[in-house]
N, C-alpha and C positions, 0 to 999 in steps of 0.2 A: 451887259454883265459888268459887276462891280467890282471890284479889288477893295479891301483891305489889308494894311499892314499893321500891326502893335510893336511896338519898339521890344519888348521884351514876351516876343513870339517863338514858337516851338523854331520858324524859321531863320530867325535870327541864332537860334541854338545851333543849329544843324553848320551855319556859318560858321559860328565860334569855333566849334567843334573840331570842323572841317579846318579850319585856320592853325589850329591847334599842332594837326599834324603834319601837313603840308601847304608851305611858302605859297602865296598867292599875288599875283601882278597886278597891277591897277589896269590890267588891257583886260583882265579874265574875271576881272572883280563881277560885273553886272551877271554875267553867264552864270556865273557861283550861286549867285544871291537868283537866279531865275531856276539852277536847278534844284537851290534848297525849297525854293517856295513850292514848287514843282511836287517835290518832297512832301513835303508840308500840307500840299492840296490833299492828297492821298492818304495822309496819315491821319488827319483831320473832317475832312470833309465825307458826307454822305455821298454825293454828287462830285468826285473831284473834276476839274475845270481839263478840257482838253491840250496836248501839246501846243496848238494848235492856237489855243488862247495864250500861252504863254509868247510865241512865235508873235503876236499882236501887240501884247505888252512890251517887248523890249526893241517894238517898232522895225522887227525885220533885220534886225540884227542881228541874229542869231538864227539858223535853222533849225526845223525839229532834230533832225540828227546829231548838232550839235548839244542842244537840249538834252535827248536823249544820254547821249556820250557824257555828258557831265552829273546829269543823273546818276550814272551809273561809277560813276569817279567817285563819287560823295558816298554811297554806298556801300563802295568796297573799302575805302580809306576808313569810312565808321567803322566798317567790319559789319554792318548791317544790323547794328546796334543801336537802335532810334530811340530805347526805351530806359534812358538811365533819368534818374532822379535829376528838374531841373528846375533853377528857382521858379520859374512859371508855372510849375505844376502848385509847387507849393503854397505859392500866391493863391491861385486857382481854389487849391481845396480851402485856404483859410480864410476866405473869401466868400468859399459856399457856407462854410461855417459859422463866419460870424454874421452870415448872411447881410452882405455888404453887396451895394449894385455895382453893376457893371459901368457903369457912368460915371462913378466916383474914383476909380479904381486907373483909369485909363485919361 
């Protein structure tokens, strides 16, 4: 199984976002950014990726629980609001519009 990331991804949003309202330490940073992507699998994906796979990506660093826990941090701190207008979206549409590929764009 493969991972990618886009620099200016719904999961990098959920970071921002998440940043926005609560102070983040460079010891909790990676766990942040595992449970937006976490996020992100789910919000995005048909198939999303198990805890499980995250637990592998961040090399055992982190346990699912922990995973989970921060999941759920990010969530509540949005307010469970995943859905607000973000440049990416907009990129997105004007993109399918000007029907412009995905190779150029990125």
């Amino acid at each position: 199984m493969s991972f990618t990331f886009h620099e200016n991804s719904i999961c990098s949003c959920f970071i921002w976002m998440f940043q926005k309202v609560r102070t983040i330490t460079r010891n909790y940073l990676q766990l942040v950014g595992v449970g937006a992507m976490f996020i992100a699998s789910k919000y995005e994906e048909r198939v999303a990726p198990e805890v499980g796979d995250f637990v592998n990506i961040c090399a055992n660093t982190y346990t699912k629980d922990e995973i989970l826990q921060m999941e759920t941090a990010i969530l509540r701190t949005l307010d469970f609001s995943l859905s607000r207008p973000l440049p990416f979206h907009f990129l997105r549409r004007y993109s399918k519009a000007a029907h412009v590929s995905k190779n150029s764009l990125f």
